[in-house]
Structure formats: C-alpha cells, structure tokens
VMD Tcl script that builds the backbone (N, CA, C; Angstrom):
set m [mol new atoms 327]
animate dup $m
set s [atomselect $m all]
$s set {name element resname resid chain x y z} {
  {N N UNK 1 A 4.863 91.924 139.276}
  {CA C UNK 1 A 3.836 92.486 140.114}
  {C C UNK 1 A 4.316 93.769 140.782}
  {N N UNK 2 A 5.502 93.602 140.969}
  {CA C UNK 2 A 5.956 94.571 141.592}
  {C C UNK 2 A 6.390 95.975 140.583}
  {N N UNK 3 A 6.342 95.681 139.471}
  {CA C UNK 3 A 6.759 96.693 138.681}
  {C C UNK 3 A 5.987 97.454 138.342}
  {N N UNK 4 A 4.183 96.397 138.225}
  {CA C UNK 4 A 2.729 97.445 138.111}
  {C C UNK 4 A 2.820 98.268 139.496}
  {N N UNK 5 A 2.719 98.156 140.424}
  {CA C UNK 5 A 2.299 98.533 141.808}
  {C C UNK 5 A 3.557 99.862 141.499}
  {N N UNK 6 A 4.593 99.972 140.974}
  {CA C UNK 6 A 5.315 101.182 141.009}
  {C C UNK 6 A 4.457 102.212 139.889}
  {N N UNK 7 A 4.440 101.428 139.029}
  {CA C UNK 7 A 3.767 101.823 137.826}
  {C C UNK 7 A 2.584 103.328 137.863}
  {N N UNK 8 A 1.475 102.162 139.093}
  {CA C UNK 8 A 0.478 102.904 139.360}
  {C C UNK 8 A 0.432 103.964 140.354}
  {N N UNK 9 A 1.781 103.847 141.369}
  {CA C UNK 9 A 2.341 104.625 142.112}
  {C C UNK 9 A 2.430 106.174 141.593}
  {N N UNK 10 A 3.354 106.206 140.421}
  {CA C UNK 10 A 3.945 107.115 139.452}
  {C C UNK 10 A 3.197 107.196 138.338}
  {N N UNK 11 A 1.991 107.328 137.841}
  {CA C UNK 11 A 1.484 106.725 136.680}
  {C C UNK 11 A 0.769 108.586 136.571}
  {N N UNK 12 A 0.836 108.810 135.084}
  {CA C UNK 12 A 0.694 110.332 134.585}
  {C C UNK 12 A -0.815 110.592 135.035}
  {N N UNK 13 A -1.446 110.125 135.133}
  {CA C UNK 13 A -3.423 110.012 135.304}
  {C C UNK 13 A -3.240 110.699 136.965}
  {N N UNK 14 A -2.569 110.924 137.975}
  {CA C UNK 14 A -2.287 111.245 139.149}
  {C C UNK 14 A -1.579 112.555 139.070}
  {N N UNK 15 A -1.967 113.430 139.602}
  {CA C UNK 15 A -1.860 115.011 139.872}
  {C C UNK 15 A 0.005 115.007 140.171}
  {N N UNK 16 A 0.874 115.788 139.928}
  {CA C UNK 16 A 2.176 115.798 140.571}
  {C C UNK 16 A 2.596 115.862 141.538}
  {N N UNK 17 A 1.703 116.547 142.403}
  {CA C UNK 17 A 2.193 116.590 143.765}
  {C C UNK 17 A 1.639 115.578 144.751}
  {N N UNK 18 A 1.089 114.807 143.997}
  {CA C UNK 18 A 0.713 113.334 144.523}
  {C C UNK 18 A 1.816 112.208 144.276}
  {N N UNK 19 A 2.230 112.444 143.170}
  {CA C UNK 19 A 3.319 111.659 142.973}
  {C C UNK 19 A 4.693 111.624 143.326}
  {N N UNK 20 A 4.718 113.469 143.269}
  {CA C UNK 20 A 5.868 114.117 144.629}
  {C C UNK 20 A 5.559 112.968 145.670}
  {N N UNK 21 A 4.380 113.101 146.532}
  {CA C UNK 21 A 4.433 112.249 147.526}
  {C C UNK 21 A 4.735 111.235 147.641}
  {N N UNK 22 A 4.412 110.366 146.407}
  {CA C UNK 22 A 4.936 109.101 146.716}
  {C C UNK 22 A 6.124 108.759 146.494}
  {N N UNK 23 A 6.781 109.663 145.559}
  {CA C UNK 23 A 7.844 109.448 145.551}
  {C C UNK 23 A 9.071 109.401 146.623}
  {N N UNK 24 A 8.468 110.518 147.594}
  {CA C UNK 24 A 8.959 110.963 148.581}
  {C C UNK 24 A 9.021 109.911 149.705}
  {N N UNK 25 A 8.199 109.091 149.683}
  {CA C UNK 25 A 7.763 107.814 150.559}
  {C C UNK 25 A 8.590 106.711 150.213}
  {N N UNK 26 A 8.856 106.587 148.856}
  {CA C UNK 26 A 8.903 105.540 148.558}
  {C C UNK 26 A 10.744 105.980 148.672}
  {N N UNK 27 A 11.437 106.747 148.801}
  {CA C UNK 27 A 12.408 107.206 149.375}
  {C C UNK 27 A 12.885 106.838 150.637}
  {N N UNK 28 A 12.104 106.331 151.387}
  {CA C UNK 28 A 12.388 105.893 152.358}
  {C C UNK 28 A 12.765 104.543 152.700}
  {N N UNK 29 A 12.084 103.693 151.486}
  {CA C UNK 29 A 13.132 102.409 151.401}
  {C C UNK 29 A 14.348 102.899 151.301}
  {N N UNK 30 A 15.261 103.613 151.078}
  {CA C UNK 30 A 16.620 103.851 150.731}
  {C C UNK 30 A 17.458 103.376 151.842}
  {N N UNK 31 A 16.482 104.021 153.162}
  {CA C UNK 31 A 17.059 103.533 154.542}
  {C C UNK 31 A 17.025 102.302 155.303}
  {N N UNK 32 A 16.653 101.366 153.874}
  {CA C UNK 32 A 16.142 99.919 154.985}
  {C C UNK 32 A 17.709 99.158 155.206}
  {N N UNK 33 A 18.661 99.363 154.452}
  {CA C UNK 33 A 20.021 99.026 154.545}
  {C C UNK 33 A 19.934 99.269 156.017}
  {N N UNK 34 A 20.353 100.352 156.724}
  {CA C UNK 34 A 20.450 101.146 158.025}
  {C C UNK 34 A 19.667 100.730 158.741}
  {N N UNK 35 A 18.290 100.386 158.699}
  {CA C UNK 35 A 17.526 100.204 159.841}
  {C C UNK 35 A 18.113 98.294 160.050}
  {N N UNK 36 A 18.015 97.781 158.981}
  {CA C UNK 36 A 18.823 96.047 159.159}
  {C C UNK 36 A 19.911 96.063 159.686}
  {N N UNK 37 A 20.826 96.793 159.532}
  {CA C UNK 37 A 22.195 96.908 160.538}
  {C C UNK 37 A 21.818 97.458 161.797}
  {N N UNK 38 A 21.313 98.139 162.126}
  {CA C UNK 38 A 20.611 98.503 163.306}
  {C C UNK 38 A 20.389 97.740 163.932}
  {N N UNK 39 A 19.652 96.919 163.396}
  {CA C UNK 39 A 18.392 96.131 164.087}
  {C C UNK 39 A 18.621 94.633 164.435}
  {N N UNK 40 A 20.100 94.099 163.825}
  {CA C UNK 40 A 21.263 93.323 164.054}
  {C C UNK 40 A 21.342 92.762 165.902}
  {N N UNK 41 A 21.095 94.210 165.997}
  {CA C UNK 41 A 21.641 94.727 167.195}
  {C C UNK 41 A 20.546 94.266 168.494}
  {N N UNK 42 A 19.601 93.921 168.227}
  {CA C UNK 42 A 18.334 93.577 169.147}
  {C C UNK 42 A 18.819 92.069 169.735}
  {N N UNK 43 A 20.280 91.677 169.038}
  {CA C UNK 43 A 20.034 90.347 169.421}
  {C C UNK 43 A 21.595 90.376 170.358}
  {N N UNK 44 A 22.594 91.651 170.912}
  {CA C UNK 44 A 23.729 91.757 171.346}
  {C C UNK 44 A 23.818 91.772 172.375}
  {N N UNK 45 A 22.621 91.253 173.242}
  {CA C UNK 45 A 22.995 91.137 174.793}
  {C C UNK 45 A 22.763 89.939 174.664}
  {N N UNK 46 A 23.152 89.245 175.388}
  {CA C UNK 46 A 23.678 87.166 175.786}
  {C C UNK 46 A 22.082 87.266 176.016}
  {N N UNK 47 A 21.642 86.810 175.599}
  {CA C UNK 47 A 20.350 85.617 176.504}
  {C C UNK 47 A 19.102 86.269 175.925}
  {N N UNK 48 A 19.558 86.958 174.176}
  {CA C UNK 48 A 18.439 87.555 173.740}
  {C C UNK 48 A 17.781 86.907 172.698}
  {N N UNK 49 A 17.989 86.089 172.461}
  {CA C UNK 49 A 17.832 85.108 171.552}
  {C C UNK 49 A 16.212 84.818 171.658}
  {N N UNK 50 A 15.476 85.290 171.893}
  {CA C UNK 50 A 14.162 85.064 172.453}
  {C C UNK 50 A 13.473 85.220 171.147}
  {N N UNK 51 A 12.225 84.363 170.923}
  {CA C UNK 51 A 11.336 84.457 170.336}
  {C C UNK 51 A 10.481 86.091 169.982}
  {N N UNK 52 A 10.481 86.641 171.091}
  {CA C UNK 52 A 9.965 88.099 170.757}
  {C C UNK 52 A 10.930 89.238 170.068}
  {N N UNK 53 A 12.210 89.304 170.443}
  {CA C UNK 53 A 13.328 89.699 169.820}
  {C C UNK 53 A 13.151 89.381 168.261}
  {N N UNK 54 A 12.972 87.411 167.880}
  {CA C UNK 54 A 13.474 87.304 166.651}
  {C C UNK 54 A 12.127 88.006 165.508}
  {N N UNK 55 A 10.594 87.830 166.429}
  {CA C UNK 55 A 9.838 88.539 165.752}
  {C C UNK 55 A 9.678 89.931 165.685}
  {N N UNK 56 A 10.595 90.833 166.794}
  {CA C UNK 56 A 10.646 92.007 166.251}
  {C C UNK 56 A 11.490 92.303 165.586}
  {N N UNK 57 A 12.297 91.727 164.961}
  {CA C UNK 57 A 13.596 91.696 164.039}
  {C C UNK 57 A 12.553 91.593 163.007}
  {N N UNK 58 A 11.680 90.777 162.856}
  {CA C UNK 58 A 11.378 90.557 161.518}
  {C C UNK 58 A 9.824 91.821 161.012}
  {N N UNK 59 A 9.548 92.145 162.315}
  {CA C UNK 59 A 8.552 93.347 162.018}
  {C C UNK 59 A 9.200 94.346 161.352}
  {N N UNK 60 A 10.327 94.714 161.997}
  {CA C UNK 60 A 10.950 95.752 161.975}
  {C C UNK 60 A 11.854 95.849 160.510}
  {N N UNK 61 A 12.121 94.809 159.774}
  {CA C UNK 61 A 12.699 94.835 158.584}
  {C C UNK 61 A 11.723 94.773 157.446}
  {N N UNK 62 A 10.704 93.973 157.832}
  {CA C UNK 62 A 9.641 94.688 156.858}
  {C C UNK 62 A 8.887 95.479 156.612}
  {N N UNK 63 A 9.470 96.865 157.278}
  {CA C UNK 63 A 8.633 97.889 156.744}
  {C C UNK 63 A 8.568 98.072 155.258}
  {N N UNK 64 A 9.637 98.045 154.095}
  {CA C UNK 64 A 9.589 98.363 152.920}
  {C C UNK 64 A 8.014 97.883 152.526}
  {N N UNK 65 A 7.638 96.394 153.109}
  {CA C UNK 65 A 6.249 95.854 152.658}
  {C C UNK 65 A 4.898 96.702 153.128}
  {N N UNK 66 A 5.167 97.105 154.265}
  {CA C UNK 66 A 3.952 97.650 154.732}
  {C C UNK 66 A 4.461 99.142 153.979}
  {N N UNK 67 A 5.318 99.968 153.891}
  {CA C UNK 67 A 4.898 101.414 152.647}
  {C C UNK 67 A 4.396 101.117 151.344}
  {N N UNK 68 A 5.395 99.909 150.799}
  {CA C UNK 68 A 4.420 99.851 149.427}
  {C C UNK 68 A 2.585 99.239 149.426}
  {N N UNK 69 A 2.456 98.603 150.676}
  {CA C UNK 69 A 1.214 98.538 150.645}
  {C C UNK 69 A 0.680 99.759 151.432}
  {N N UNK 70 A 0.783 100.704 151.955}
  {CA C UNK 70 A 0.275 101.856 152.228}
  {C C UNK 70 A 0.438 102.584 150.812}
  {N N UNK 71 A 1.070 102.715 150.376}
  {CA C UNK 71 A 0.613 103.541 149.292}
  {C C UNK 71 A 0.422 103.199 148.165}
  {N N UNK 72 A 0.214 102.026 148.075}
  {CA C UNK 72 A -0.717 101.142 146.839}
  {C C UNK 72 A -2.280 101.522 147.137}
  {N N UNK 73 A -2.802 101.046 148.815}
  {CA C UNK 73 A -4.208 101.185 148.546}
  {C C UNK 73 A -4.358 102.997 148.936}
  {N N UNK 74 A -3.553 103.333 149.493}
  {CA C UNK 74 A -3.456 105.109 149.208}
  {C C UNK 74 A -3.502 105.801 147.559}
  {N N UNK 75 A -3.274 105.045 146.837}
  {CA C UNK 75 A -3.347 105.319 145.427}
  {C C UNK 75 A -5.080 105.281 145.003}
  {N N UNK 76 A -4.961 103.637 145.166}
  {CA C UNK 76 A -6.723 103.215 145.145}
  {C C UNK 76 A -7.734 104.177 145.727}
  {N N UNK 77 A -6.875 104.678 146.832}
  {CA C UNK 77 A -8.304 105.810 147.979}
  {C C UNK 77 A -8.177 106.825 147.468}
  {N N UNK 78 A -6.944 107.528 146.445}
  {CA C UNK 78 A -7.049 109.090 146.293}
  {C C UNK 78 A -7.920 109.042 144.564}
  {N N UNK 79 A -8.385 107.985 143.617}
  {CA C UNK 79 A -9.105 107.551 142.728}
  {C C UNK 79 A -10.563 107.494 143.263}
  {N N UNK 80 A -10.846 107.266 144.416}
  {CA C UNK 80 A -11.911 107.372 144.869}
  {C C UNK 80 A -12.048 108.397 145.443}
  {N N UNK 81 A -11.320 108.983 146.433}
  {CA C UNK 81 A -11.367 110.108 147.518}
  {C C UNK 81 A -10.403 111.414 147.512}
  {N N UNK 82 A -9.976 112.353 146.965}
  {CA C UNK 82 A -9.002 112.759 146.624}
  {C C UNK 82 A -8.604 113.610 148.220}
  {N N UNK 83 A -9.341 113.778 148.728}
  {CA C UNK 83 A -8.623 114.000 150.073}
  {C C UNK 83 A -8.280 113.468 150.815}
  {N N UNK 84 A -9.415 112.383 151.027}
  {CA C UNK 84 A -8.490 111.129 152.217}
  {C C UNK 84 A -7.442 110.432 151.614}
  {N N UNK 85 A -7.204 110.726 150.439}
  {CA C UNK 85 A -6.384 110.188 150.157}
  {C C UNK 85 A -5.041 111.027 150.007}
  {N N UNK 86 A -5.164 112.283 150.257}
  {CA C UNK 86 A -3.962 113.187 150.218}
  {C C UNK 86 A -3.636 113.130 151.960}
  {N N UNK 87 A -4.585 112.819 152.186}
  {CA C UNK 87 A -4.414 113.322 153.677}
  {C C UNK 87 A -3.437 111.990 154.601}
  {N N UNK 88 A -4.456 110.925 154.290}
  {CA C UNK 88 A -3.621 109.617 154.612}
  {C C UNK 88 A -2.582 109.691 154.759}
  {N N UNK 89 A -1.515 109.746 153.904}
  {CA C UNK 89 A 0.068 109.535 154.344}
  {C C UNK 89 A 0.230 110.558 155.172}
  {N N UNK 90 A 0.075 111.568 155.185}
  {CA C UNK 90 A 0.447 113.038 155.662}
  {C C UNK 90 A 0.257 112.336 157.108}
  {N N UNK 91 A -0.717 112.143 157.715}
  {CA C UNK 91 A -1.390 111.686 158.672}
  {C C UNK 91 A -0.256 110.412 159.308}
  {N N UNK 92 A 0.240 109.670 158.432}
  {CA C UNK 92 A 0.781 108.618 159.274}
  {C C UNK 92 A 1.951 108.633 159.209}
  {N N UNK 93 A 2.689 109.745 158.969}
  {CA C UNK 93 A 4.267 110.216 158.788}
  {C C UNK 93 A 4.048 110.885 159.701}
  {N N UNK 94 A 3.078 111.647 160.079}
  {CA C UNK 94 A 3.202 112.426 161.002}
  {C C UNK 94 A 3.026 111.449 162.186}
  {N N UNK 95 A 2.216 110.610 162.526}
  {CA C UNK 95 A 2.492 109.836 163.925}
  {C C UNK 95 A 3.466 109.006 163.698}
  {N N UNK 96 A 4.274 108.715 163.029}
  {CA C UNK 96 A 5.672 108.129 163.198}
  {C C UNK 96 A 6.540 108.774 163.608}
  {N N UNK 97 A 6.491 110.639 163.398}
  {CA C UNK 97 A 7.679 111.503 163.807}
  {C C UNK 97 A 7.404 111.413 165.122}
  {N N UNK 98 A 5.779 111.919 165.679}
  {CA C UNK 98 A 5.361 112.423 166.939}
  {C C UNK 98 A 6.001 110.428 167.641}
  {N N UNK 99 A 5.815 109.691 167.240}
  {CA C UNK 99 A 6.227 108.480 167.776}
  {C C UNK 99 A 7.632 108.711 168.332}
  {N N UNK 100 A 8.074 108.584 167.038}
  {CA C UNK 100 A 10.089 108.518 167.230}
  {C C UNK 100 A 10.277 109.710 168.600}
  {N N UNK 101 A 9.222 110.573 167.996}
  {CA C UNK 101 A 10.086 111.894 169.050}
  {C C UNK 101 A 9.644 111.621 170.767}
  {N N UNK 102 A 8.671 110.826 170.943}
  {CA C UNK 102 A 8.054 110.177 172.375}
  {C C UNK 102 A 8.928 109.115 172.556}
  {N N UNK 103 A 9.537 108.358 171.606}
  {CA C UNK 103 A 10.257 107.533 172.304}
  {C C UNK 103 A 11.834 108.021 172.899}
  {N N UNK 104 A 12.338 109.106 171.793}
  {CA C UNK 104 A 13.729 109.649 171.796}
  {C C UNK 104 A 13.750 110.555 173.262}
  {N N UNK 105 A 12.227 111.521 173.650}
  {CA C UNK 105 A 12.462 112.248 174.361}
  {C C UNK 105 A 12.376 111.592 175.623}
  {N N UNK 106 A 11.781 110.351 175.886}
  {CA C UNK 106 A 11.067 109.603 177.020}
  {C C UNK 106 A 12.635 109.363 178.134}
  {N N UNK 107 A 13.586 109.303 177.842}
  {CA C UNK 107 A 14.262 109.001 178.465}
  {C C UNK 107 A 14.822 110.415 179.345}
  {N N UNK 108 A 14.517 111.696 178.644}
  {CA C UNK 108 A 14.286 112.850 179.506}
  {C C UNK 108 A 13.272 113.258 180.568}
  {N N UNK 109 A 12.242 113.066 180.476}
  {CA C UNK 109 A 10.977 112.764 180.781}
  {C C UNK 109 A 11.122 112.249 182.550}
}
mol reanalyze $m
mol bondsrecalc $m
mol representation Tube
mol addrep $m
C-alpha cells in the first residue's frame, strides 16, 4: 500500500515541478530519526511521566503519517484542482516555519 501511495506521489502523468514538490516533502521524513531523539527528551524531568507528555511523544513522532497523508490527498486535489493543489503544501510549510519561528522567537518577546 505503501509503495502505490509513493507511486502516485512520483507518477509521470504529474507536471515536474509538482513532483519536485513532493519530493521535497517527502524529504523531510529523513529527519524523523532527529526529531525521535529529541523528543526522548519530553520525558527527562522526574515526575514527567504523565499521560499528556506520553501522548505528545506519540503526536509528535508521527508526523511521517500525517505528510504522507497530506500529500496523498494533495495529489488527489491537484487532479482535480491544479492550484489548490499547488498551493496547499506551499501554504502549510509555510505556517509551520511562521510556527517554529513564534515559538523560537517567543522567549525574546
């Protein structure tokens, strides 16, 4: 299942610089090693052992699931829509940077 869903990801019927994109996305699993060692780390103060901790441990490691399903039905929407569907990812990479960068700068703030 998982090998169609790449398939259709990368599949020649899709413009190149669409597939640039996904490729580019799908690049970002590379870093899930790093974000799991990271994220190890939510549990290194004594008395963290908490139920909300262990479920943000587990949000937080499955992102690989939520990109390949963003750009599975991002595939489906640019077959139907060729702009919302170019636009989509663009759109939600970009509030992840503007995110990271509100949380990184907040402590200046």
């Amino acid at each position: 299942m998982l090998k169609s869903i790449l398939q259709k990801l990368v599949s020649k019927d899709l413009p190149d610089w669409f597939r640039l994109l996904n490729i580019g996305m799908l690049l970002l699993i590379l870093l899930w090693p790093f974000v799991l060692f990271m994220s190890i780390f939510l549990f290194d103060k004594p008395g963290s052992g908490t139920l909300q901790n262990y479920l943000l441990f587990l949000v937080i490691n499955a992102y690989p699931v939520y990109l390949l399903l963003l750009l599975h039905f991002n595939t489906k929407l640019f077959h139907k829509n060729r702009a919302l569907g170019a636009v989509l990812p663009l759109l939600i990479a970009s509030a992840a940077v503007i995110l990271f960068l509100i949380i990184r700068f907040d402590a200046y703030l």
